[in-house]
C-alpha positions as CSV (number, residue, x, y, z in Angstrom):
1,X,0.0,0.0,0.0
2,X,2.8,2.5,1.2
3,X,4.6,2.3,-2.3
4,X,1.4,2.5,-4.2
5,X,1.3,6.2,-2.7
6,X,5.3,7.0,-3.4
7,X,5.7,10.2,-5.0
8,X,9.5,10.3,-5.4
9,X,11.4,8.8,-7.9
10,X,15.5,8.1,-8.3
11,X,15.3,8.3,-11.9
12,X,13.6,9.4,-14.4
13,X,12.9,5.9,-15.5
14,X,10.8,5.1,-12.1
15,X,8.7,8.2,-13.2
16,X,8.2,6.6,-16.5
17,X,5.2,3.7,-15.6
18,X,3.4,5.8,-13.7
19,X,2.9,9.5,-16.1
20,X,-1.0,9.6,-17.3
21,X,-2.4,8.9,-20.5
22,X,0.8,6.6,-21.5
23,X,2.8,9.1,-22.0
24,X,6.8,9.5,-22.2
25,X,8.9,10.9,-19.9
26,X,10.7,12.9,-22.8
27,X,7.1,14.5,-24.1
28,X,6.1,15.2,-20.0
29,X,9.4,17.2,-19.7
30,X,9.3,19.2,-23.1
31,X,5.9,20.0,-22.1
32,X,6.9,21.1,-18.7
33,X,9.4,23.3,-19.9
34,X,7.7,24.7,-22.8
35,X,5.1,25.9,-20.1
36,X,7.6,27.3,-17.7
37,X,8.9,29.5,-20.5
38,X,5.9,30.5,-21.9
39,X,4.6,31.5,-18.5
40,X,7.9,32.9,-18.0
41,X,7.5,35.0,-20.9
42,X,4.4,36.4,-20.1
43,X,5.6,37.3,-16.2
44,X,8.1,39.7,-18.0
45,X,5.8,41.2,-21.1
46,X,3.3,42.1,-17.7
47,X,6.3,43.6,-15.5
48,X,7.3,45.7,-18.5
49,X,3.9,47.2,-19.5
50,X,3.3,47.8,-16.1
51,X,6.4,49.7,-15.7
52,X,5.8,51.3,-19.4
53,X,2.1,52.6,-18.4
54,X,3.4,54.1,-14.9
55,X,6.1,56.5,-16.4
């Protein structure tokens, strides 16, 4: 029961049976980090017209 509930892994490899959908490790992480740059990107273009609208 206790390793049925494990959420930490010592490779990617251990990750790789248990992703949703079937999917691969390698399409989880370009995923992931097309997300965090996207998001990322949009962080900055808010900072920026915030900073260009108060001057």
């Amino acid at each position: 029961m206790l390793s049925a509930l494990t959420l930490a892994f010592s490779t990617a490899g251990d990750a790789a049976d248990g992703l949703l959908f079937g999917a691969d490790i390698a399409s989880f992480q370009k995923w992931a980090l097309i997300y965090l740059g996207a998001s990322s990107l949009a962080f900055v273009v808010v900072w920026v017209v915030g900073y260009l609208r108060s001057r």
